[in-house]
N, C-alpha and C positions, 0 to 999 in steps of 0.2 A: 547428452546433457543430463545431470542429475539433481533433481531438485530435493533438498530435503530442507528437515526443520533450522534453522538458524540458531547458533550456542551465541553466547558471551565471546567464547572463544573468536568470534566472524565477527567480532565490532570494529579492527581496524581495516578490516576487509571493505565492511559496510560506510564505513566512513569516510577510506578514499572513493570510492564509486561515487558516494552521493557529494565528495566536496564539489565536483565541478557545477552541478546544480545552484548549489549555492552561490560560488564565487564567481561562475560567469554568466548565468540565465536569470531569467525570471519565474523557471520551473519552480521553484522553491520561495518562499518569502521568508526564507532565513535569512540575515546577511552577514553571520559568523558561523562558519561551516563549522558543525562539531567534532571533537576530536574523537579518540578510542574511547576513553571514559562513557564522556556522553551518551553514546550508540550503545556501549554495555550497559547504562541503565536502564536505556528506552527499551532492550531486549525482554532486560531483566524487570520492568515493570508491566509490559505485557503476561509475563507470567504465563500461565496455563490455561488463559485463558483467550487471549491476541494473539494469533501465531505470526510468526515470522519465519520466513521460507527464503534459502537461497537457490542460485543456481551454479553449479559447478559443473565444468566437461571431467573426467574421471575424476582423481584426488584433486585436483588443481583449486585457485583461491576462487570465489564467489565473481561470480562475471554478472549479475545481475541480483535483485533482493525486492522482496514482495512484503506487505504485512499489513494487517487490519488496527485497529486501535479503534477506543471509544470514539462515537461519534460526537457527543457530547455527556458531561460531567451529570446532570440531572436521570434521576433512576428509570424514570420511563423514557428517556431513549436505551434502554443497556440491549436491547434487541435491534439495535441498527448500529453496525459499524462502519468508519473510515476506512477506504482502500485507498492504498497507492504503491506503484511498481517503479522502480530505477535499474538500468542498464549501464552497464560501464563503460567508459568510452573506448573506444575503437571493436564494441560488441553489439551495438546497433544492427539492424534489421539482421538479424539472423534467429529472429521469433524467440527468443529468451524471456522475453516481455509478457507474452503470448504463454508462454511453457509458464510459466511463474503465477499468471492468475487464473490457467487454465487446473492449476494445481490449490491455487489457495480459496476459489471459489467454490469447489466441493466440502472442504473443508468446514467452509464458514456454514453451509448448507446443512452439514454431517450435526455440528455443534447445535443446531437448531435458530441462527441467528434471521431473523426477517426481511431485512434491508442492508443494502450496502450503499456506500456515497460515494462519489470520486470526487476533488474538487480539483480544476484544473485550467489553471493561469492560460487567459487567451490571449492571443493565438497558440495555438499547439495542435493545428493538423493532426500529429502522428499519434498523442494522446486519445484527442477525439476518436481519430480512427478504430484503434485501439478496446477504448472503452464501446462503444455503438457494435463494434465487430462481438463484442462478449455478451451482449444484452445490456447493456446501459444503455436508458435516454435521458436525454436532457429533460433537465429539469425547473432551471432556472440559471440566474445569472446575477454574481454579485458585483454592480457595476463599479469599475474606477475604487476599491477597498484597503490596493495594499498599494506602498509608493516603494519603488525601487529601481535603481538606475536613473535616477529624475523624469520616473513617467508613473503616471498612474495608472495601475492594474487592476483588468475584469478578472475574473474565476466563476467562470462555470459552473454548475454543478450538473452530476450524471448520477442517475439512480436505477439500482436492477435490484430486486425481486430475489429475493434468497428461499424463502418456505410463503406457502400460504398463507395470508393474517388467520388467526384465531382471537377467540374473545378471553382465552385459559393459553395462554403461551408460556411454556415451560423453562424455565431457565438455560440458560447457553448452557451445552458441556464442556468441559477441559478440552483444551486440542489433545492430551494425551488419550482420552479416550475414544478420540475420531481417526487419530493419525498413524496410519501403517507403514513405515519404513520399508 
């Protein structure tokens, strides 16, 4: 399995893997699965600074997708980002999951980033498991928030420790300057 960075070029890839999130869980609180477009902007507005990582077995298309994003819009969070990993279906437990933010959590570390979040729709066992297996703990819980399927939905949240706090924290770098192919 090869994990590297995610193009534009991997937006249709990335957006069949994540439609079934959408269209049939509650993993996701989208309820219009995005198309090619969509996924090429959200790549393309991560920029150099949000990486986006896939996973591929030699050439083949992306069996999994990993990527960070602001955690929120206000400038003193810009040192704690959003995590979240999707696997594609019929590519479950075969640690992809695992390789993908075993891979994107150095990074986020390399860049000098503080904090990471996961936020994730309860129940989700294999989430949970997941995040707590990498160093995330819970952290809180956003009760009954999102409605979909005609039920009202918890999210979690799971938080792990990227760099030491400091009182002088230095601005995140590019992923291009942390990421070695």
């Amino acid at each position: 399995m090869k994990i590297r960075r995610a193009t534009a070029d991997d937006a249709a890839a990335i957006a069949s893997i994540y439609a079934p999130y959408v269209q049939a869980s509650v993993v996701s609180f989208e309820t219009d699965a995005p198309g090619e477009a969509e996924m090429r902007g959200r790549i393309e507005e991560g920029g150099d600074l949000y990486p986006w990582l896939v996973a591929c077995e030699e050439e083949g298309p992306p069996l999994g997708y990993a990527y960070a994003c602001a955690f929120r819009a206000r400038p003193a969070y810009r040192f704690t980002v959003e995590t979240t990993v999707y696997v594609a279906d019929g590519a479950h437990r075969r640690g992809i999951g695992t390789l993908l933010y075993r891979a994107l959590l150095p990074v986020l570390e390399a860049q000098g980033f503080a904090q990471a979040i996961a936020a994730i729709t309860l129940p989700n066992e294999a989430s949970v498991r997941l995040h707590e297996m990498l160093g995330f703990l819970q952290i809180g819980t956003y009760e009954r928030v999102g409605f979909k399927f005609r039920e009202w939905r918890s999210v979690g949240l799971w938080q792990r420790a990227l760099a030491p706090l400091s009182t002088r924290p230095e601005e995140p770098k590019a992923v291009s300057a942390v990421w070695k192919d």
